[in-house]
mmJSON file of the N, C-alpha and C atoms, coordinates in Angstrom:
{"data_MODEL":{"atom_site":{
"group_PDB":["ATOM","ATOM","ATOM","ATOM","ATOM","ATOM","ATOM","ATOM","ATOM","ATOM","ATOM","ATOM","ATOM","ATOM","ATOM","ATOM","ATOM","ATOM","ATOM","ATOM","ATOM","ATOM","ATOM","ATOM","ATOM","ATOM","ATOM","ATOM","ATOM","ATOM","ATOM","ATOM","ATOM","ATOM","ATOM","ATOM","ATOM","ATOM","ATOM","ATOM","ATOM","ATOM","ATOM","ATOM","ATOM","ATOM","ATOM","ATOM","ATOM","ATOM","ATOM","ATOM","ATOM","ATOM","ATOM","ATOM","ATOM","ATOM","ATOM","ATOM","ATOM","ATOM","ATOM","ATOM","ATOM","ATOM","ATOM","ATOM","ATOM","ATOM","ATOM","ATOM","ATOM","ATOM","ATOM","ATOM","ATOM","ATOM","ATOM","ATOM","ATOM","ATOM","ATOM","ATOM","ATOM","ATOM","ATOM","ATOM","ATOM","ATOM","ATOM","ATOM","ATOM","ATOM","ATOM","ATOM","ATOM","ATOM","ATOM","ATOM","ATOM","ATOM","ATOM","ATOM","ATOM","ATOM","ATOM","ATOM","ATOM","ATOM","ATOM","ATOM","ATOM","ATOM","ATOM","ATOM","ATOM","ATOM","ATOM","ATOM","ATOM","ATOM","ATOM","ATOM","ATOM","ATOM","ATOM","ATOM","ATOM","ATOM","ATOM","ATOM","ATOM","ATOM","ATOM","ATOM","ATOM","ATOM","ATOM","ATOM","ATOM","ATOM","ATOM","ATOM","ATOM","ATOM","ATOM","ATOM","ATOM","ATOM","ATOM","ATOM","ATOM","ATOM","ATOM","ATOM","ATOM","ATOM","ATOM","ATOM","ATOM","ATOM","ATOM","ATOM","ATOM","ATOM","ATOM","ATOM","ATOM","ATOM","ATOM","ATOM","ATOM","ATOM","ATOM","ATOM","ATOM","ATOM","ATOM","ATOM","ATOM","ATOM","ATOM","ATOM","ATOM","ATOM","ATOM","ATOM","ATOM","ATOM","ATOM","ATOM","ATOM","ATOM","ATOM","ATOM","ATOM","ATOM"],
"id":[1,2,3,4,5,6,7,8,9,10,11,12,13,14,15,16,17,18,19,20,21,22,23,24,25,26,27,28,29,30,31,32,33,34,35,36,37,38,39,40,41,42,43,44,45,46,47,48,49,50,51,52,53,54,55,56,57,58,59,60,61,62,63,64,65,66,67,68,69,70,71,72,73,74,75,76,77,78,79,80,81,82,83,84,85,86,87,88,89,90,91,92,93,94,95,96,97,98,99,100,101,102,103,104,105,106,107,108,109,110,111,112,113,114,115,116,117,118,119,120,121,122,123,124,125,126,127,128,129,130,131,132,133,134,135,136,137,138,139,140,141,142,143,144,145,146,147,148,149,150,151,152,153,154,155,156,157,158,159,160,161,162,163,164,165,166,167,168,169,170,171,172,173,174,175,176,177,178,179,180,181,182,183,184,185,186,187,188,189,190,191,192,193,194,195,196,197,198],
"type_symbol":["N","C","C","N","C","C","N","C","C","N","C","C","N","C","C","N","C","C","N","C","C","N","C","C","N","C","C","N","C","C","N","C","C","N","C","C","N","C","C","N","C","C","N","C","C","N","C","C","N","C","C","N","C","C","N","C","C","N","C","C","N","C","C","N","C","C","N","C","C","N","C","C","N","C","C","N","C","C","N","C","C","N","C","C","N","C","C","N","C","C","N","C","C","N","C","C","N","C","C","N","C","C","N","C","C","N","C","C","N","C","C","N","C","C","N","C","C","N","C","C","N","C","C","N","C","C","N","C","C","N","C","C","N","C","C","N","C","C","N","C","C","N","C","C","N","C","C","N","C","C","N","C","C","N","C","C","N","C","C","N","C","C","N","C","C","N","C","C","N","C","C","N","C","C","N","C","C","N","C","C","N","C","C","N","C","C","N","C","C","N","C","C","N","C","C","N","C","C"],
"label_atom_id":["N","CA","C","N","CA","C","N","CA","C","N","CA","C","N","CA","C","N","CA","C","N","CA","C","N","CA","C","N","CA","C","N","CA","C","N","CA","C","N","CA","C","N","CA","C","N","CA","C","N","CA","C","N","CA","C","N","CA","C","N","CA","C","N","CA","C","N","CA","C","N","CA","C","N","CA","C","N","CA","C","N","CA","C","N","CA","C","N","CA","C","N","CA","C","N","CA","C","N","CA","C","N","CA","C","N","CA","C","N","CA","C","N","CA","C","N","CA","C","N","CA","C","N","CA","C","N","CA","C","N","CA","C","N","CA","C","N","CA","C","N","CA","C","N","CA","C","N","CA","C","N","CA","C","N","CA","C","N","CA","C","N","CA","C","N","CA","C","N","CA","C","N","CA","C","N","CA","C","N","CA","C","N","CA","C","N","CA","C","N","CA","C","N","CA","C","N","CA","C","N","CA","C","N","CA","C","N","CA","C","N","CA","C","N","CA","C","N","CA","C","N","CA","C","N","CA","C","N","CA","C"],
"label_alt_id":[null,null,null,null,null,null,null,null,null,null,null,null,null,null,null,null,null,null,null,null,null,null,null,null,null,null,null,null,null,null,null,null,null,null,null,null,null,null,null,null,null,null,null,null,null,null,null,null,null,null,null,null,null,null,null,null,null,null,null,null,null,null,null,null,null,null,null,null,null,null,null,null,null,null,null,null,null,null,null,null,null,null,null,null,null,null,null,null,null,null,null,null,null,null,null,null,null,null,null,null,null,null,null,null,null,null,null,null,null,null,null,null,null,null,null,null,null,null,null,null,null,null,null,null,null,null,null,null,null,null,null,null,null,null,null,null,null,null,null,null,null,null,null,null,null,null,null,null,null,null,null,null,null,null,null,null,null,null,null,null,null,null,null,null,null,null,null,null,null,null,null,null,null,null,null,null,null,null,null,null,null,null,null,null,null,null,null,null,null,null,null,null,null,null,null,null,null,null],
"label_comp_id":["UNK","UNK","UNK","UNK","UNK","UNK","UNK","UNK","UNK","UNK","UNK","UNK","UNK","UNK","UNK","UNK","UNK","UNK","UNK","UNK","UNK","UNK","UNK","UNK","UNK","UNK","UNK","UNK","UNK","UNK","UNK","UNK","UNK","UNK","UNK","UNK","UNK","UNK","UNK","UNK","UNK","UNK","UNK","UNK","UNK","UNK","UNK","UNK","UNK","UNK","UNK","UNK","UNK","UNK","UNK","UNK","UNK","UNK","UNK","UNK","UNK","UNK","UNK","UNK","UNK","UNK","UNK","UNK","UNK","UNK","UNK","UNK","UNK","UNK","UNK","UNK","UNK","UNK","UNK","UNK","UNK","UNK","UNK","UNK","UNK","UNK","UNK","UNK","UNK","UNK","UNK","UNK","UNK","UNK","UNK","UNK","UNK","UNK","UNK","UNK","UNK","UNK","UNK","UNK","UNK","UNK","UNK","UNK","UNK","UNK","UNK","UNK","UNK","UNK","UNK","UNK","UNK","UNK","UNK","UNK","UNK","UNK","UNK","UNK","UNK","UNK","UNK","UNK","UNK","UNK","UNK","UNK","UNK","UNK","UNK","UNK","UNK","UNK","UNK","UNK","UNK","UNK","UNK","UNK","UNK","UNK","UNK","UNK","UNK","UNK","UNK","UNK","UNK","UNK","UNK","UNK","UNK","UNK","UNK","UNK","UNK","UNK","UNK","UNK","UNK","UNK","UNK","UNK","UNK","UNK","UNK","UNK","UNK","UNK","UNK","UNK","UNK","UNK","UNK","UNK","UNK","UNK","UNK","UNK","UNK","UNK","UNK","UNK","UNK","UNK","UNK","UNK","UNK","UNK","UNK","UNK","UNK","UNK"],
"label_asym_id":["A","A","A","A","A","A","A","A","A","A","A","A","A","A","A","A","A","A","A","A","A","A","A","A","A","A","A","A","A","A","A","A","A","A","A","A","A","A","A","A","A","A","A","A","A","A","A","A","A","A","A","A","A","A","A","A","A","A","A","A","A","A","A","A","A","A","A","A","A","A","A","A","A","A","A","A","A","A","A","A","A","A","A","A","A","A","A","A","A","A","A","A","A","A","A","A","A","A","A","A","A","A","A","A","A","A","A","A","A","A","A","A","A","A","A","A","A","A","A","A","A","A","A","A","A","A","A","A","A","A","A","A","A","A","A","A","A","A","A","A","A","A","A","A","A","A","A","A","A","A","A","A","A","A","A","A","A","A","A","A","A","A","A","A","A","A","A","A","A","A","A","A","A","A","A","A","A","A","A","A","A","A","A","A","A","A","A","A","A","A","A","A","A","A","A","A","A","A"],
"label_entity_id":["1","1","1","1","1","1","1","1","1","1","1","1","1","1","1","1","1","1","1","1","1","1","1","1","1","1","1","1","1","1","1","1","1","1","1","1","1","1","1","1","1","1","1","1","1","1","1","1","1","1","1","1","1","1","1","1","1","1","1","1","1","1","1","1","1","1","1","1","1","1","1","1","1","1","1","1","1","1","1","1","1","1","1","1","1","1","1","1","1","1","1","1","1","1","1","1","1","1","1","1","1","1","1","1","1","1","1","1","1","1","1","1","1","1","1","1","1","1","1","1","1","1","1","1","1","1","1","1","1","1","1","1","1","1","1","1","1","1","1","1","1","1","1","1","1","1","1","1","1","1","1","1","1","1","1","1","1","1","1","1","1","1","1","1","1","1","1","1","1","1","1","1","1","1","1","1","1","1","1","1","1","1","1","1","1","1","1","1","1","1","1","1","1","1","1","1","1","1"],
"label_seq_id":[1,1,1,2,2,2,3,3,3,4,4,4,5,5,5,6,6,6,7,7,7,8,8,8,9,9,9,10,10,10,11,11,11,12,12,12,13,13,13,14,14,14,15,15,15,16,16,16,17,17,17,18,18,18,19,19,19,20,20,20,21,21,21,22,22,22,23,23,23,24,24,24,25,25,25,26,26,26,27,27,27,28,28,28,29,29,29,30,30,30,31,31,31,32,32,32,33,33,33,34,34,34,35,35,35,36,36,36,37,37,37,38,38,38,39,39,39,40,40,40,41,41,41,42,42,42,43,43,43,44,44,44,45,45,45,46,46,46,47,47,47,48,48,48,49,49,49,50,50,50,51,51,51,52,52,52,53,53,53,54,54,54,55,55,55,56,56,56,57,57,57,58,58,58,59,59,59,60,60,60,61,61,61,62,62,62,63,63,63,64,64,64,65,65,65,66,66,66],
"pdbx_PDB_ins_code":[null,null,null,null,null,null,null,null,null,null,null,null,null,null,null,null,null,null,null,null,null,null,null,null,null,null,null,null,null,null,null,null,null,null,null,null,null,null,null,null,null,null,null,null,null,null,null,null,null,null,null,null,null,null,null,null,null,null,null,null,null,null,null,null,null,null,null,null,null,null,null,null,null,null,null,null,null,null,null,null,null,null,null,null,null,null,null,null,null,null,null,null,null,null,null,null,null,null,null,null,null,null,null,null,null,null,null,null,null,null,null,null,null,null,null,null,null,null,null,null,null,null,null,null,null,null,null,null,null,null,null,null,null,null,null,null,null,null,null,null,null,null,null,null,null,null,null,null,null,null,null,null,null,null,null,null,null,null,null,null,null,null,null,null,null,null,null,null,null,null,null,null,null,null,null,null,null,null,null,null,null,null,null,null,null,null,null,null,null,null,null,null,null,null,null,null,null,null],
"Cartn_x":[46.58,46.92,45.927,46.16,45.495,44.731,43.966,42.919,44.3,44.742,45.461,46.266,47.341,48.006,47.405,45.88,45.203,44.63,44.753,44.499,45.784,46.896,47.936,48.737,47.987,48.361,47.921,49.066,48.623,48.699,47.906,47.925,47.849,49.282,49.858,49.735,48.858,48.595,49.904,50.234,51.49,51.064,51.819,52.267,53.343,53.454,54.842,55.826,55.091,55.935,56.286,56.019,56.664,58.072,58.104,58.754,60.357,61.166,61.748,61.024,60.236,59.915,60.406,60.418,61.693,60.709,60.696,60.076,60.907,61.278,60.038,60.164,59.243,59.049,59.216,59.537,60.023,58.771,57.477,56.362,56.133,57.064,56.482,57.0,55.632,56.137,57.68,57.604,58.985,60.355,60.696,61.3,62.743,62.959,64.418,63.692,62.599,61.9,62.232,63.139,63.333,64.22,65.351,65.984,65.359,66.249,65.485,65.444,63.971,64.002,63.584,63.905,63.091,62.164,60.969,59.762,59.923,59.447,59.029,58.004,56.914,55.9,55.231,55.833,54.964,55.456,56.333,56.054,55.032,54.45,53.742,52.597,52.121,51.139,51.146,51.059,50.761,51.486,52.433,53.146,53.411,53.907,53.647,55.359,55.358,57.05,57.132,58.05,58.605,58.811,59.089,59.569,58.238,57.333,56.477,54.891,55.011,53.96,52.629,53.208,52.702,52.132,51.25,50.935,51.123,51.602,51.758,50.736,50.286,49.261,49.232,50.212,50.616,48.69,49.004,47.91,48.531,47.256,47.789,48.623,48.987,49.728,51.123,51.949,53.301,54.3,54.925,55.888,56.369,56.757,57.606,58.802,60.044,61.275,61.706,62.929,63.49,62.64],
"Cartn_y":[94.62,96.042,96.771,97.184,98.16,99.494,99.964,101.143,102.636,102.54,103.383,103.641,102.376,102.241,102.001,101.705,101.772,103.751,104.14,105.666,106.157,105.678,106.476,106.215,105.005,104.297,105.15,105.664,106.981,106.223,106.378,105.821,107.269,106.81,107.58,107.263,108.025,107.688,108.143,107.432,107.702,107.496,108.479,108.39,107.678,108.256,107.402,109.094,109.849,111.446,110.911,110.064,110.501,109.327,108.148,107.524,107.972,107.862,106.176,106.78,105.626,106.264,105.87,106.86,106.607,107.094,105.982,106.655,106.657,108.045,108.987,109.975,110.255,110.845,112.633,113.306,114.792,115.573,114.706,115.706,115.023,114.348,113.63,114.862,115.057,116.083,115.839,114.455,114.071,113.577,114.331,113.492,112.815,112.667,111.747,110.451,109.922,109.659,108.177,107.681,106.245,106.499,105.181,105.514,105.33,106.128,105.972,104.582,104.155,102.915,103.276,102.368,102.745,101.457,101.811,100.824,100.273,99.86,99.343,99.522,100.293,99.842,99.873,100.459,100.608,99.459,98.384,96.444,95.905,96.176,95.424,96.023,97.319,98.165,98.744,97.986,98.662,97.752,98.676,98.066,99.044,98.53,99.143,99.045,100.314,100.797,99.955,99.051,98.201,98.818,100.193,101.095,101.608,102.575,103.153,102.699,101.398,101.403,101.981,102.956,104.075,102.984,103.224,102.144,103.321,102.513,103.394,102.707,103.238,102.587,103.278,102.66,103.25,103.077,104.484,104.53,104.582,104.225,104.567,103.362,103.828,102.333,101.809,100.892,100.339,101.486,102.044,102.941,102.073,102.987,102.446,102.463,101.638,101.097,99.807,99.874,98.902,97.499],
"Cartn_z":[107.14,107.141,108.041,108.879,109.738,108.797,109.777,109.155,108.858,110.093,109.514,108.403,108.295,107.294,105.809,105.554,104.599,103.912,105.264,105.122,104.536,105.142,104.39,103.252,102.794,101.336,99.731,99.071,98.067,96.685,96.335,94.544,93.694,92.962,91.785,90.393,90.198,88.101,87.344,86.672,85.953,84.257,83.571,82.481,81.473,80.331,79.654,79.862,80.403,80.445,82.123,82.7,83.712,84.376,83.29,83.081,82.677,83.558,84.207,85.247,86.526,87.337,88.423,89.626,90.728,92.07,93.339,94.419,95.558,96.27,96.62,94.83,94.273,93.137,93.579,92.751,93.466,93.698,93.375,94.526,95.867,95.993,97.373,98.282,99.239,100.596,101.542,101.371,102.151,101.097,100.053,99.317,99.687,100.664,101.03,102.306,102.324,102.948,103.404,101.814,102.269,100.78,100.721,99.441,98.197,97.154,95.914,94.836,94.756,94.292,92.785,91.786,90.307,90.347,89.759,89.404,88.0,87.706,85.886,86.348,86.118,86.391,84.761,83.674,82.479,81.661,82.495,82.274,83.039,84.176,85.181,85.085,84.728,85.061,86.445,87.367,88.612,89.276,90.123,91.27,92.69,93.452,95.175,95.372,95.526,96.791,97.284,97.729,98.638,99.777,99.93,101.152,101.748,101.239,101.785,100.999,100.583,100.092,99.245,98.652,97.348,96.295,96.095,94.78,93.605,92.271,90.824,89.526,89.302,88.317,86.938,85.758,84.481,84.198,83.196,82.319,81.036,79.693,78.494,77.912,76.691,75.924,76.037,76.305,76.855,75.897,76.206,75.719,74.761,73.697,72.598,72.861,72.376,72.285,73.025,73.11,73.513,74.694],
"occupancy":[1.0,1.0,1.0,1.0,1.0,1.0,1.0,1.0,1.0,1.0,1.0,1.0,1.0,1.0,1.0,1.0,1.0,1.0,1.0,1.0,1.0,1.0,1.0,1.0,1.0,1.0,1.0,1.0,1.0,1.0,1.0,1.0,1.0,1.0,1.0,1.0,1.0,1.0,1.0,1.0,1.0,1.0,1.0,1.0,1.0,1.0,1.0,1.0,1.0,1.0,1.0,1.0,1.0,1.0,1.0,1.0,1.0,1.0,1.0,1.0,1.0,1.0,1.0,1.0,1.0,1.0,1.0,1.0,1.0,1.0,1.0,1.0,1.0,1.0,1.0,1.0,1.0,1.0,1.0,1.0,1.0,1.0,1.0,1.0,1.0,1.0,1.0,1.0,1.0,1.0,1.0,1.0,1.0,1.0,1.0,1.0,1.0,1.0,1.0,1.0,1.0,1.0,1.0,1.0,1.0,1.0,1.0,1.0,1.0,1.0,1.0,1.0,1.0,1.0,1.0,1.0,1.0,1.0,1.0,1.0,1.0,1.0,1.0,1.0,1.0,1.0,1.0,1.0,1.0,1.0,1.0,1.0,1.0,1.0,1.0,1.0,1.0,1.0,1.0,1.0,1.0,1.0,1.0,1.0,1.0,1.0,1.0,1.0,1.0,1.0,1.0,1.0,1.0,1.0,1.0,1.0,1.0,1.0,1.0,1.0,1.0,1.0,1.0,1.0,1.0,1.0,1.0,1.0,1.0,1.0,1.0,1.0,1.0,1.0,1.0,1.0,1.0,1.0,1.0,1.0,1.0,1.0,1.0,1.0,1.0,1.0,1.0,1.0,1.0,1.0,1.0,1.0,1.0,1.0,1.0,1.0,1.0,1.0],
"B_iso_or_equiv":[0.0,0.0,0.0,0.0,0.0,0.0,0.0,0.0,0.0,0.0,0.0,0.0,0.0,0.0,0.0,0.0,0.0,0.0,0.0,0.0,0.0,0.0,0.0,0.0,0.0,0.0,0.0,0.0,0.0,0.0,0.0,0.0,0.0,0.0,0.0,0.0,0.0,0.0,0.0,0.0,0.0,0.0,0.0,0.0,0.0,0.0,0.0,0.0,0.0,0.0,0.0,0.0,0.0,0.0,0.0,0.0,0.0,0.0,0.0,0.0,0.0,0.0,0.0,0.0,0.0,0.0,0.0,0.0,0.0,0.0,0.0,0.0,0.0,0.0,0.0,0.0,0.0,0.0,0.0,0.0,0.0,0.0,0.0,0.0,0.0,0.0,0.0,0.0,0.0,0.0,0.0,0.0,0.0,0.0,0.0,0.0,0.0,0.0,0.0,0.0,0.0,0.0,0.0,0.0,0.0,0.0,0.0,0.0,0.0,0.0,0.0,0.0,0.0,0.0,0.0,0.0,0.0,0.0,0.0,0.0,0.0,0.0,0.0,0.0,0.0,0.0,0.0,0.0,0.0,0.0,0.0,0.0,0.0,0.0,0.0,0.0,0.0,0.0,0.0,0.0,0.0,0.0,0.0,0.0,0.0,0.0,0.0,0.0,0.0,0.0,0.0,0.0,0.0,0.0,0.0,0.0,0.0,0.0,0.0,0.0,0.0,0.0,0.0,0.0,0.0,0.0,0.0,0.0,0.0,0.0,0.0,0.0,0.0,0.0,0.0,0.0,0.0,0.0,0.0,0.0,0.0,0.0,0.0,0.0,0.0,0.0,0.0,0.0,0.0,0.0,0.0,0.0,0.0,0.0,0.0,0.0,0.0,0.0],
"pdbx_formal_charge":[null,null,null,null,null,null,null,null,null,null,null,null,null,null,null,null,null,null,null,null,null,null,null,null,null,null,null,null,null,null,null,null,null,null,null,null,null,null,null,null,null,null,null,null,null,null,null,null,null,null,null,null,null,null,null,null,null,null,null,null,null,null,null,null,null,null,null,null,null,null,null,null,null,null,null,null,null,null,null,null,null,null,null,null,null,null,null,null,null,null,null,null,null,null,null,null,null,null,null,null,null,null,null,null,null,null,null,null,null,null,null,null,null,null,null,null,null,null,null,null,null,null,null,null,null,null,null,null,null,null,null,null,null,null,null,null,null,null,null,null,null,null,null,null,null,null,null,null,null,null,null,null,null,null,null,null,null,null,null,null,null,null,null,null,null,null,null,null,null,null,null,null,null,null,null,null,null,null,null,null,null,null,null,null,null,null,null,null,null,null,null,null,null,null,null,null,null,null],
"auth_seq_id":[1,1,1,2,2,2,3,3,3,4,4,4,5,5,5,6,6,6,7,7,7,8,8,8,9,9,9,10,10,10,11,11,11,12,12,12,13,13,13,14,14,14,15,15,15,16,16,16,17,17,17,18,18,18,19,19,19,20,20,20,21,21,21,22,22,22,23,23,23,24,24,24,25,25,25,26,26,26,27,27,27,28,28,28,29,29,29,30,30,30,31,31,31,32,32,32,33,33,33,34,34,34,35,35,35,36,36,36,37,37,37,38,38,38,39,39,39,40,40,40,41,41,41,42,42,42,43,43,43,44,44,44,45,45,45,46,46,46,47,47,47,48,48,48,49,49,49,50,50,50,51,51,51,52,52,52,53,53,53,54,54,54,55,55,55,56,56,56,57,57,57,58,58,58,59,59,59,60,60,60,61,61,61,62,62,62,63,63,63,64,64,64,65,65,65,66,66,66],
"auth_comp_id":["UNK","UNK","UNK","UNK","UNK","UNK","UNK","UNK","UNK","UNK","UNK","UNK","UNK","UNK","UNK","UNK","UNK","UNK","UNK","UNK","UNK","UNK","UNK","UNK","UNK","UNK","UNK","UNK","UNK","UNK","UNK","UNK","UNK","UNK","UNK","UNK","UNK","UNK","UNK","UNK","UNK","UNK","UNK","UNK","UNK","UNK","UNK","UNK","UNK","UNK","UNK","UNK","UNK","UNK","UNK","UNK","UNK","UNK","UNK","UNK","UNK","UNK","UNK","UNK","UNK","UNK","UNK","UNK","UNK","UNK","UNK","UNK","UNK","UNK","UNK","UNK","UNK","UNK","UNK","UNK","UNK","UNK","UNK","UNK","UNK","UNK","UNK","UNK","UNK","UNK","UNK","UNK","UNK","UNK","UNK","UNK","UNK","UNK","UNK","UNK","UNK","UNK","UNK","UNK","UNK","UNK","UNK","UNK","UNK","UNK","UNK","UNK","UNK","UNK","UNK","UNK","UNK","UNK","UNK","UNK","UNK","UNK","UNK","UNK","UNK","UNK","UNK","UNK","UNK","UNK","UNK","UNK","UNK","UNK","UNK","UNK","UNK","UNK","UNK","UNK","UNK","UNK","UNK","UNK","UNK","UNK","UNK","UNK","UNK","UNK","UNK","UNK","UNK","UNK","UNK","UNK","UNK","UNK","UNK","UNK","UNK","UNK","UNK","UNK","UNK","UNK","UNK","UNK","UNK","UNK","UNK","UNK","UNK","UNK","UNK","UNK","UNK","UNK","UNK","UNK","UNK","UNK","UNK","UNK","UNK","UNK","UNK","UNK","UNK","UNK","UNK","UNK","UNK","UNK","UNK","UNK","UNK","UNK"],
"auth_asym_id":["A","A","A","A","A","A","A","A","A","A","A","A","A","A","A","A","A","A","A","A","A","A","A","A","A","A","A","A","A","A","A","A","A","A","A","A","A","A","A","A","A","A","A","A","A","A","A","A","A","A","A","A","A","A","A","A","A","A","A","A","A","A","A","A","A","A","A","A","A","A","A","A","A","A","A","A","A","A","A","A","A","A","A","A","A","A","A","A","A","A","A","A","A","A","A","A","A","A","A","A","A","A","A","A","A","A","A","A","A","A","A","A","A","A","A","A","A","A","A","A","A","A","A","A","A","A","A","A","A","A","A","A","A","A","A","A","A","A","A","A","A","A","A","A","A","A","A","A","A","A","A","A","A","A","A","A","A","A","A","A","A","A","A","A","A","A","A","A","A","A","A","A","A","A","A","A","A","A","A","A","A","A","A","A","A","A","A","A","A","A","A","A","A","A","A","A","A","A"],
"auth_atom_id":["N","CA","C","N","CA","C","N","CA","C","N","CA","C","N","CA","C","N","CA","C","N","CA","C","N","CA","C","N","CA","C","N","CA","C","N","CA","C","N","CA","C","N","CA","C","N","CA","C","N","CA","C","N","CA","C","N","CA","C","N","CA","C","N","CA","C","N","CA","C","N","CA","C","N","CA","C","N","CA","C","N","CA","C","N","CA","C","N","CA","C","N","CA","C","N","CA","C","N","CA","C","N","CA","C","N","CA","C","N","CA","C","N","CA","C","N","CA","C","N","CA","C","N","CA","C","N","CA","C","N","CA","C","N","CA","C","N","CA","C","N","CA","C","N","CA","C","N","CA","C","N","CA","C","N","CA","C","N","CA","C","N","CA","C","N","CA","C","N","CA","C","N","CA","C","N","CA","C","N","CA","C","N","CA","C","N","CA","C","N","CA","C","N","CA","C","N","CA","C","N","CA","C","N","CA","C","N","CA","C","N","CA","C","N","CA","C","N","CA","C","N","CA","C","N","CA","C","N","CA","C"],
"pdbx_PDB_model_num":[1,1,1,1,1,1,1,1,1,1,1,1,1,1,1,1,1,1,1,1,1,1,1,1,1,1,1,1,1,1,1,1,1,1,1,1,1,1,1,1,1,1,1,1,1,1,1,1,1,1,1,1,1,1,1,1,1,1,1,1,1,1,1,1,1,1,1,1,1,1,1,1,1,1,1,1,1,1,1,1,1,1,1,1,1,1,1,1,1,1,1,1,1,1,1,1,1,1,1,1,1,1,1,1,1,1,1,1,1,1,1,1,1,1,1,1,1,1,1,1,1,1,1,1,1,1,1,1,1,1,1,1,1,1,1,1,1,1,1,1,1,1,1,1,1,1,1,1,1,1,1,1,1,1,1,1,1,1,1,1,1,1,1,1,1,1,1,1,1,1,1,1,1,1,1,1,1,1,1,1,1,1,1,1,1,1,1,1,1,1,1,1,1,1,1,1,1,1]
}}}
């Protein structure tokens, strides 16, 4: 990964409030930027956009249900 593309790599703290979670997420500055993908990320903890490379990093305890 180049310097640049390490500069423009954004890590997003997430909640169980902000779950189901979907990127581009509706604060992204560009939100139609690439299509909309959904993560699990509050199964994996932390996972990376396949599209723009955003990393998401659940905090807090695995949501309850199903």
């Amino acid at each position: 990964m180049s310097a640049t593309a390490q500069q423009q790599q954004r890590t997003v703290e997430v909640t169980e409030r902000d779950l189901p979670l979907h990127c581009p997420t509706p604060s992204t500055p560009v939100w139609n930027m690439h299509p909309r993908v959904f993560l699990d990320v509050a199964k994996a903890g932390e996972l990376l956009c396949p599209y723009c490379g955003t990393r998401y990093v659940y905090l807090g305890a695995p949501p309850k249900g199903h």
